[in-house]
Every structure is written in C-alpha cells, then in structure tokens.
VEXMARMI-422693 format. One line per 3 residues: their letters; for each residue z, y, x of C-alpha. Coordinates in nm, 3 decimals, always signed. Layout:
BEGIN
A	Z:Y:X ~ ...
% end
This chain:
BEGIN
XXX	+17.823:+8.445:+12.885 ~ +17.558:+8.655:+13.031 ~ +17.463:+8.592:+13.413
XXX	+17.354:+8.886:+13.644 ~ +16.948:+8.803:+13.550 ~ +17.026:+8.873:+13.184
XXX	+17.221:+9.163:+13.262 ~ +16.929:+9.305:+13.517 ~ +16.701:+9.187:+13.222
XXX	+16.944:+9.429:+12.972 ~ +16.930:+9.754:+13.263 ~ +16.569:+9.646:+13.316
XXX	+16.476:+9.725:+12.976 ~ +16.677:+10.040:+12.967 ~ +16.553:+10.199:+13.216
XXX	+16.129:+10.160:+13.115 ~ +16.295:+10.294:+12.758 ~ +16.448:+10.565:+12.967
XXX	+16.095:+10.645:+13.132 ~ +15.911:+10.643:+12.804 ~ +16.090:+10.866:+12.588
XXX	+16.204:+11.099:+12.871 ~ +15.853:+11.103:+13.109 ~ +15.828:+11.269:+13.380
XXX	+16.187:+11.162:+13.456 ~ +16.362:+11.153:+13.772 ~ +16.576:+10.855:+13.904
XXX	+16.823:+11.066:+13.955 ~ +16.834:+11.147:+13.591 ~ +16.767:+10.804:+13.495
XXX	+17.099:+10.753:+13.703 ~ +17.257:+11.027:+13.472 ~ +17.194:+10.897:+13.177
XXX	+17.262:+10.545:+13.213 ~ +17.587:+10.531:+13.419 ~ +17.414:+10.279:+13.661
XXX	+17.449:+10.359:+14.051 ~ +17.181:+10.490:+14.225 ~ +17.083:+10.203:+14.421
XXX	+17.072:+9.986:+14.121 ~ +16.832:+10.264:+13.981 ~ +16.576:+10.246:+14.284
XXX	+16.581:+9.868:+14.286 ~ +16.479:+9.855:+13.910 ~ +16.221:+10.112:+13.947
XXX	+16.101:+10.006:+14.259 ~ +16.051:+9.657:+14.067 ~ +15.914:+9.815:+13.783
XXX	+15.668:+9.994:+13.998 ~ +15.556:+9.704:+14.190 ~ +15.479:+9.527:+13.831
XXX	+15.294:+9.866:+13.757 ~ +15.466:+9.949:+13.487 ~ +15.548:+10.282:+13.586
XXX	+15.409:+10.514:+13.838 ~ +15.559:+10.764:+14.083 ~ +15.379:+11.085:+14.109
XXX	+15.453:+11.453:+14.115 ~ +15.748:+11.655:+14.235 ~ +15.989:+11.770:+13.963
XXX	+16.001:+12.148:+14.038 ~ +16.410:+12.221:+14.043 ~ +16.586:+12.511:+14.069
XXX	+16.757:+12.435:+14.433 ~ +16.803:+12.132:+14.624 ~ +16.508:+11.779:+14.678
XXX	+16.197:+11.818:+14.496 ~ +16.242:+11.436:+14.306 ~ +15.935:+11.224:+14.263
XXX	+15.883:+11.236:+13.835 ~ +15.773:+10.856:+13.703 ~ +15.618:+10.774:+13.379
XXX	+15.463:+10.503:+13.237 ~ +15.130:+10.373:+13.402 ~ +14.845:+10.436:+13.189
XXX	+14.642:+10.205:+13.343 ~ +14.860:+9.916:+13.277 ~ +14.694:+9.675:+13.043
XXX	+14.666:+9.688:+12.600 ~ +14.885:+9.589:+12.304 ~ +14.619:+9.455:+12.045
XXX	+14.769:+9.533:+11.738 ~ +14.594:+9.333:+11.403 ~ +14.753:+9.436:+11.042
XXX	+14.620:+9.178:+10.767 ~ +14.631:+9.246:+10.407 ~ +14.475:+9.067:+10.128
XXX	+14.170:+9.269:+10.110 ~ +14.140:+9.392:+10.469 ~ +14.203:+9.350:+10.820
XXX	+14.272:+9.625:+11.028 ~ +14.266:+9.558:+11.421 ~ +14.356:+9.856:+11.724
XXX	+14.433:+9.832:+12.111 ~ +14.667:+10.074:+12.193 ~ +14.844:+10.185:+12.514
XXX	+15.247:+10.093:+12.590 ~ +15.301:+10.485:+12.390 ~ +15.160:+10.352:+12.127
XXX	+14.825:+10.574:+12.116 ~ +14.562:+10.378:+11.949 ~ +14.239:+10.413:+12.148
XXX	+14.007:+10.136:+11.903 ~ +13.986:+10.025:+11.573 ~ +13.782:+9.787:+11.346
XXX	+13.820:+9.648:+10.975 ~ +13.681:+9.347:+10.773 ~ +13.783:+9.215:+10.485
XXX	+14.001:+8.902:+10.513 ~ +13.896:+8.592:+10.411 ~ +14.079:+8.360:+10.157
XXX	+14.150:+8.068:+10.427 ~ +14.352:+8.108:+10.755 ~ +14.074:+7.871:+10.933
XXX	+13.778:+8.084:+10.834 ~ +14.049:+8.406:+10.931 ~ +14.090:+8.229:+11.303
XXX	+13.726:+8.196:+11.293 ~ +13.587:+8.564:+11.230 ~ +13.930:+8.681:+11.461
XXX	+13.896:+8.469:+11.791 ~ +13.531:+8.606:+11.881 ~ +13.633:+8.960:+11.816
XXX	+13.954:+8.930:+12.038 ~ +13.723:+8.795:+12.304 ~ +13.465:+9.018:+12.282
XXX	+13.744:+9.314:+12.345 ~ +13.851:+9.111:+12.630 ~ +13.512:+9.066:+12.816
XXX	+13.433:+9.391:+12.781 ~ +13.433:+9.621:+13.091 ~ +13.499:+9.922:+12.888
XXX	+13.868:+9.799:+12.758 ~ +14.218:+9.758:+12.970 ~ +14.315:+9.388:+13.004
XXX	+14.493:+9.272:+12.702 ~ +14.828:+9.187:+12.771 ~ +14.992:+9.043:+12.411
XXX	+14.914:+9.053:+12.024 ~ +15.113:+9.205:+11.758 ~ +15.012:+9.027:+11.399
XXX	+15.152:+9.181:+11.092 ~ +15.146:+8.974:+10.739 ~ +15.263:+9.062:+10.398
XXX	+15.472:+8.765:+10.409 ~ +15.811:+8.536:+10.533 ~ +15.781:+8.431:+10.869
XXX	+15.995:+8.198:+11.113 ~ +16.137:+8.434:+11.383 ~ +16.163:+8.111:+11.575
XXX	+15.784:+7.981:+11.601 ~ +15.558:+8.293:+11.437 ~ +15.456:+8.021:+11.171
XXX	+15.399:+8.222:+10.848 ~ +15.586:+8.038:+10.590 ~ +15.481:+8.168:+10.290
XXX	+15.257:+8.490:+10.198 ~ +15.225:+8.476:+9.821 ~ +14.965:+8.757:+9.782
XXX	+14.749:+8.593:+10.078 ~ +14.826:+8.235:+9.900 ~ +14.916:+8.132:+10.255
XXX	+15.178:+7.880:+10.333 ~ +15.309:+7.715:+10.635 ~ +15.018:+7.875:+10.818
XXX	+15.001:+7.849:+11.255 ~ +14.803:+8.142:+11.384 ~ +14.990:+8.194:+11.691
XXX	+14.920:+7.808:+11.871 ~ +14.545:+7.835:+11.820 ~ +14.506:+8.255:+11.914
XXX	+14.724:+8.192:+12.238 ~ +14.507:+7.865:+12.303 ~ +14.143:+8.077:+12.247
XXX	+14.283:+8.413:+12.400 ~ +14.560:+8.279:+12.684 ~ +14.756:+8.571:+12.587
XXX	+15.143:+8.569:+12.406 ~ +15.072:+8.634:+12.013 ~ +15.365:+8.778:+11.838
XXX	+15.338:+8.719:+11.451 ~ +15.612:+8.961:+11.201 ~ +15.682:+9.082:+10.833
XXX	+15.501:+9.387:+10.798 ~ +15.778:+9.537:+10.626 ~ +15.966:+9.427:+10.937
XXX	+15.695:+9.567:+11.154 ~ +15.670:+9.903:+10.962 ~ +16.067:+9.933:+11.049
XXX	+16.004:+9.903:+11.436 ~ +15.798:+10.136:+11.417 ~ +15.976:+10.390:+11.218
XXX	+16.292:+10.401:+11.462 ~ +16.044:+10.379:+11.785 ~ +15.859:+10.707:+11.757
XXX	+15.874:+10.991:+11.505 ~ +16.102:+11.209:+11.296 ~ +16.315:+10.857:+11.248
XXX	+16.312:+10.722:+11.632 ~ +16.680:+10.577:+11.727 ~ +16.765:+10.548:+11.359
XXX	+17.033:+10.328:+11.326 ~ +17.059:+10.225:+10.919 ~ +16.699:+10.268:+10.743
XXX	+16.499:+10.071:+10.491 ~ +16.173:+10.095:+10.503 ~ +15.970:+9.981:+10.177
XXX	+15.597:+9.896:+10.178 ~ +15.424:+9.906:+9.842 ~ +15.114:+9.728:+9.836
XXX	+14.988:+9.474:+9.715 ~ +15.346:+9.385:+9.693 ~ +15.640:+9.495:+9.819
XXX	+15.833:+9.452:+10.113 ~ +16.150:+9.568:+10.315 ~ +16.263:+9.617:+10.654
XXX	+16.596:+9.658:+10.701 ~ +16.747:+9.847:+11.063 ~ +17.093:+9.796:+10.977
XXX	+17.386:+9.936:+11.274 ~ +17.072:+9.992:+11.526 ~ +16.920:+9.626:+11.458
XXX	+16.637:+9.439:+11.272 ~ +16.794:+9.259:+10.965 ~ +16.646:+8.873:+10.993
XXX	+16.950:+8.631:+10.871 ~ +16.976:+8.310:+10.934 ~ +16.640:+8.176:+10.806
XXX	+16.446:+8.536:+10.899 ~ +16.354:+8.617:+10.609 ~ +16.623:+8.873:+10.520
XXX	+16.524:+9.186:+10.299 ~ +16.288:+8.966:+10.077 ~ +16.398:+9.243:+9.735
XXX	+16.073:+9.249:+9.672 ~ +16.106:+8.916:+9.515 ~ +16.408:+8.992:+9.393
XXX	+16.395:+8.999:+8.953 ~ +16.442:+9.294:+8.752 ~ +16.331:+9.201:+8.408
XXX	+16.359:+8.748:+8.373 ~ +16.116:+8.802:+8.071 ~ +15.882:+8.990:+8.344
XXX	+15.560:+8.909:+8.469 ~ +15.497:+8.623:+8.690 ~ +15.486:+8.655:+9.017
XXX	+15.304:+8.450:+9.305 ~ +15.632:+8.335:+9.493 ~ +15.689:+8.144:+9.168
XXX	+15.948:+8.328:+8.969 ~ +15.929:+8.651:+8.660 ~ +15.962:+9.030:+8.672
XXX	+16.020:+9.012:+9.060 ~ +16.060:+9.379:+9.196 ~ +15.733:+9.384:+9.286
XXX	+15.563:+9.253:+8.991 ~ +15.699:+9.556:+8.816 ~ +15.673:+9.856:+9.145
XXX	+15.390:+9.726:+9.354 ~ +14.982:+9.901:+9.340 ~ +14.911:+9.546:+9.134
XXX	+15.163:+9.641:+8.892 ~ +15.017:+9.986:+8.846 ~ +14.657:+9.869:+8.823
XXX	+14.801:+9.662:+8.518 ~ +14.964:+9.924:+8.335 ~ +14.659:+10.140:+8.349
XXX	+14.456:+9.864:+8.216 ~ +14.700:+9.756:+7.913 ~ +14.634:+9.950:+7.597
XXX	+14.872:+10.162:+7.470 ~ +15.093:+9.922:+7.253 ~ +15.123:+9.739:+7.576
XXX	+14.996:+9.353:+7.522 ~ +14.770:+9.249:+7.746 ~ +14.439:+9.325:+7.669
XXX	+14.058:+9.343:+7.771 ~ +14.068:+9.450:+8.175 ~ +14.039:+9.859:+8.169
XXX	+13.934:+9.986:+8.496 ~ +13.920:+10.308:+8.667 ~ +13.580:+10.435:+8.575
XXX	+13.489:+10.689:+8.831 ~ +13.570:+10.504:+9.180 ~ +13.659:+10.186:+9.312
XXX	+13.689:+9.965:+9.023 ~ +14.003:+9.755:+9.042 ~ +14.114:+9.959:+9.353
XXX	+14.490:+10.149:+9.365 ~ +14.282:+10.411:+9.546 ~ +14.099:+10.497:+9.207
XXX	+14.389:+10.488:+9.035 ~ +14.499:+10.737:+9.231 ~ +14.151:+10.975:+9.177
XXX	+14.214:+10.886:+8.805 ~ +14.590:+11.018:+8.865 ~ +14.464:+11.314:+9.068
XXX	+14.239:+11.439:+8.809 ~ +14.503:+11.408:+8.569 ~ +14.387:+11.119:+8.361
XXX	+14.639:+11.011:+8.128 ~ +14.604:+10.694:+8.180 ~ +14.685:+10.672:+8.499
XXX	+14.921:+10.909:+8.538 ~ +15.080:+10.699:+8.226 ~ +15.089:+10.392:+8.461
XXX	+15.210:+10.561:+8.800 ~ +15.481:+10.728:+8.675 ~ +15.563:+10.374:+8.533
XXX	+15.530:+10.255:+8.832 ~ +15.728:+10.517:+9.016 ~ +16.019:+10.447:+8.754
XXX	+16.039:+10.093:+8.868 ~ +16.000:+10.182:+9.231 ~ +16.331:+10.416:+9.181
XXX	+16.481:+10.116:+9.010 ~ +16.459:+9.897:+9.293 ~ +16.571:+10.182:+9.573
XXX	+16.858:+10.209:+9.332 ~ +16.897:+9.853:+9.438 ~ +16.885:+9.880:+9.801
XXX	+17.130:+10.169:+9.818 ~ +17.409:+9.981:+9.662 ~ +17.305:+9.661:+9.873
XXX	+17.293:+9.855:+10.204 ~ +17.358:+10.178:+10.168 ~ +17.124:+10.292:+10.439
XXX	+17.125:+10.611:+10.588 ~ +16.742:+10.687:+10.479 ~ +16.438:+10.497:+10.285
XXX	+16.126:+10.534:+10.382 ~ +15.810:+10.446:+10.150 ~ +15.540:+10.320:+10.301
XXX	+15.166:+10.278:+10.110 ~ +14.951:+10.503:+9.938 ~ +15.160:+10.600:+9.706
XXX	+15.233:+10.800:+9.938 ~ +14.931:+11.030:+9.895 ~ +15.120:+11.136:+9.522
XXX	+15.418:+11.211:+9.657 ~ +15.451:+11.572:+9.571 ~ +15.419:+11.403:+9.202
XXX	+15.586:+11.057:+9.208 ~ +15.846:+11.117:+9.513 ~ +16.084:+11.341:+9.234
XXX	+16.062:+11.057:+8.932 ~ +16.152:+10.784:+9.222 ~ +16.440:+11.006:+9.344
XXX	+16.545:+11.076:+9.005 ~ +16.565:+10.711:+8.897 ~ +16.711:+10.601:+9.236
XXX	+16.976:+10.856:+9.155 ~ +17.047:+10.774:+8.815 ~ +17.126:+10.390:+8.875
XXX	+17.314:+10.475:+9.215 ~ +17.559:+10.668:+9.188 ~ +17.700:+10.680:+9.541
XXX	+17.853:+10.956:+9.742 ~ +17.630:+10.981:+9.976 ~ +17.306:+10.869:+9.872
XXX	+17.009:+10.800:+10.115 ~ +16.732:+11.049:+10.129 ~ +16.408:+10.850:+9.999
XXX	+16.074:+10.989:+10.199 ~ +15.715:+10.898:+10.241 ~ +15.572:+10.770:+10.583
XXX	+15.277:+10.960:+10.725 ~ +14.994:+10.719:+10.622 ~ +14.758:+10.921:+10.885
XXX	+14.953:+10.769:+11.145 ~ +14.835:+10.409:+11.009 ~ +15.212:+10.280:+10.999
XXX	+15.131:+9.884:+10.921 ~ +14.907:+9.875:+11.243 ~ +15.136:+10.097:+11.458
XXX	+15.382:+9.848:+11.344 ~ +15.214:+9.539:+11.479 ~ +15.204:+9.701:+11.801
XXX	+15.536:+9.867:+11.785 ~ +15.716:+9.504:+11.767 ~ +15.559:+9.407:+12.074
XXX	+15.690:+9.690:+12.213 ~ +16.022:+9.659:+12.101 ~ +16.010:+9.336:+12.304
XXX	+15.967:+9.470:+12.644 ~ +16.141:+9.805:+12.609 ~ +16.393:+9.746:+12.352
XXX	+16.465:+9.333:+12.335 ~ +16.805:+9.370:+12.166 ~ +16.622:+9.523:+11.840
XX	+16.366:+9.280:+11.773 ~ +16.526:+8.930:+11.882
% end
C-alpha cells in the first residue's frame, strides 16, 4: 500500500520531470499538466527549490492576465559523474542533471578490478578537490556485463573476465558519494527514451555491438530486469551449437557470431574458412574493429567480406528479438554504426526475412557523436531522481 511520503515521493518526481523537459515552465502549467491542485504544486516546488533543484526566475510573458515566475532546473546544482568501462577503454564525463557533458578522460582498463579501483579512486578525487568542478553528487558505472539490481555487484562480465566483482562498497567508501553500477545495454536504453528522437518510448530494444553484444529492453514504458536482473541477456543466447566458443561458457552464442570480435575473425580466416594464421588489417589499428572498418571503407574485400557477414548475423538475431518482444523500434548501438548507409539494408533485410510479422520494428543506428554508453551511465542516475518508476 503506498503511504502519503511515497505518493509525495511519486508527484515529487513528476513534477522535476515536468521542469526538465518543459523549462521555463510555469506552476500553473505544471498544475495543467499533472492534474495536481495548485497548492500541492507550490509546496513541491517550493521544496524542490529550497533543495536547489530548481530555480525561480523570469516572468513568463502572457498574452493577458499575471506575469508567472518560469522555473527550470538549477544549473548550479552539483554533477552526475558518468564512467563507461569496456575491455579496452575507460571512458569517464561529469555532466549536468540535462545531461550535457562538460569533461571527459579515457585510459585503457586494466585486466583486474583491484588495479581498476586503483587508477579510478585518485581520478574521482582529484575531480572532487578541484575548485574548477560542481560538487559531485552520485556515480553512474556502466559494464558490458550481468549485474545484481539489488547490490551493484557485477556478477559476471565475460569479455572483462570479471566475476562477482564489488566496485560500488569500496568507490562509495573512497568518494562518500552513492555509486550506481548497470548493464550498459541497460544503460544505453535509459538513455535512449530520456532525451532524443526516442524520449518517452514505451517498447524499444536497444542492441550494443561491441565487443559483444548486449540488450536493453523498455518494454510497456519500463526497464526489463526479471527476477534475477539480468533479463535481455540474447546476446548469449546460441544460434549455431557447433559455433564458436564463447566466454560465458557455451557455442555460437549471438554474439560470437554478430559482435566487432566476430567480424575481426572473419576478416582474418582465409577464404575456405578454417582457422588460420591471424590476418590483420594492414593499414590502421591492427586488431582494431575501427580498421576494419577503414579496410571496409576503402572497399577491401576482405573486410567488406566479413562485415556483411557480420551484418547477416546481426539481422539474424534482431529477427530474434522481434518475435520475442516485438518492440516498437531497435536501436543499434556501436560503431557499426559508422557503415550504416552500407550494413543497416543487409541487417534489415535479414531481420525481415526470418520475421515475418505484421508490423515489424524499424531497426536504426544511435548517434555515436552523442557518446551513447557514457550518456547512459549518467542517464540511469537520472532516471533515479526524475523518473524512479523506470529504473527500479
């Protein structure tokens, strides 16, 4: 049963939402659109202004009648630090509660969580001694990997070789600030239906090819977690048993077949396709999807050989996800991306061909400018204070 706290908690909530997406708003609007009472309006925002997170400042200009006081969210209210880990890098940002990122830094990411902690902890504390940055109020920590909803403990993270790792006891210990760990995949989807041309989506997938693959499932307006949280693991999900093996222990997973890995080892597999001496990309990067890409780009048969492979098997698994959940949109997220014009079409093709559904869901590419894995370690902090019933 929900008391009148968790209700004020629920209108709470609303109303900051209310101020972010509609600022400068009025609370006379804000009254409008939510249905609440005036009075109940002023005491929120008079509460929410005493907390600074909003401020009260100009006079809406109105055709007749009071001039209203317009609020918006306080700019000077303290940072999200947002840190998106990958096998090969670490990306880390401080951004603002509308999710502008105002500072970023990379490193590459060490093999063990303890020597992670140890190159992370002084870098969080430098950004919080320094005079130049906002106070930092939480962190947002995205992993390619399952974690506990419950405790933030990452429970397993095949392509980090990470399991039943605690980085949220000793960050909140060093930095005395809340640390919020998620799925990227997860984390991309927050992010998706926060801001954008998907914001307020109510049934998307969002699929992030990397080193792997993951998905994030927004399924009637909510984050997908399931009883364990770690629903939407089709990345590990087998296409072909006589496949490849893959790190969470089992053969031809989805992303053993779909992911930049997979692509990387088509292009260096000669052409009667047995395994054989490594091939790498010769002009950039060697070993990197990146060069791959440059190969593709160029038009290198080779590569374009092993991306259009991979784009087959990336169809093969939306295919999947459209009879599973039949979401409304699907949203690729990774550099793939930067091919699209090329790959999008043989993805959409195969999708179509295995699904063969009324009303199938468009498949598009995120914008990778707007850095979606570390907007999404930010984004499901946000979600938290602005929109808690999303992101339990």
């Amino acid at each position: 049963m929900a008391n009148s706290e968790t209700i004020r908690s629920i209108n709470r909530s609303r109303i900051l939402d209310l101020i972010r997406i509609g600022q400068p708003v009025s609370r006379a609007e804000l009254a409008r659109r939510t249905g609440l009472q005036r009075s109940s309006v002023s005491t929120i925002v008079n509460e929410l202004l005493r907390n600074q997170w909003v401020t009260e400042g100009e006079r809406q200009v109105l055709p007749r009648g009071r001039q209203p006081l317009a609020l918006r969210l306080n700019r000077q209210r303290s940072r999200i630090l947002g840190i998106n880990v990958r096998p090969r890098r670490t990306d880390l940002a401080i951004a603002d509660f509308n999710l502008g990122l105002e500072g970023q830094e990379s490193w590459p990411t060490p093999a063990e969580p303890e020597s992670f902690l140890r190159q992370l902890i002084p870098r969080i504390q430098r950004l919080q001694a320094s005079p130049r940055h906002h106070q930092i109020e939480s962190i947002g920590i995205s992993v390619p990997g399952r974690v506990d909803a419950g405790n933030h403990i990452i429970v397993f993270a095949p392509n980090l070789g990470w399991r039943q790792v605690d980085l949220k006891t000793p960050l909140e210990a060093a930095c005395n600030v809340p640390v919020y760990i998620e799925n990227a995949a997860n984390a991309c989807a927050l992010a998706e239906v926060w801001e954008g041309p998907h914001a307020g989506a109510q049934n998307l997938v969002v699929v992030t090819v990397s080193e792997g693959i993951g998905t994030g499932i927004i399924a009637n307006g909510c984050l997908v977690r399931g009883a364990s949280g770690a629903a939407g693991e089709f990345g590990h999900i087998s296409l072909a048993g006589d496949g490849p093996a893959c790190g969470c222990g089992g053969r031809g997973c989805w992303e053993t077949l779909a992911s930049n890995s997979a692509a990387l080892r088509y292009y260096r597999q000669p052409a009667n396709g047995h395994a054989g001496p490594a091939r790498e990309p010769r002009r950039a990067g060697a070993g990197e999807f990146p060069a791959l890409l440059l190969q593709f780009a160029q038009g290198e048969a080779r590569a374009t050989q092993a991306l259009e492979r991979m784009a087959r098997s990336l169809g093969q698994g939306m295919a999947m996800l459209t009879h599973c959940l039949a979401p409304a949109c699907i949203v690729v997220v990774g550099e793939i991306t930067q091919a699209w014009q090329a790959l999008g079409p043989i993805i959409e093709h195969e999708a179509a061909a295995l699904a063969r559904v009324h009303n199938p869901p468009r498949i598009v590419p995120s914008d990778e400018g707007r850095q979606p894995r570390l907007r999404g370690s930010v984004a499901m902090v946000l979600h938290r204070y602005f929109r808690p019933g999303i992101a339990p």
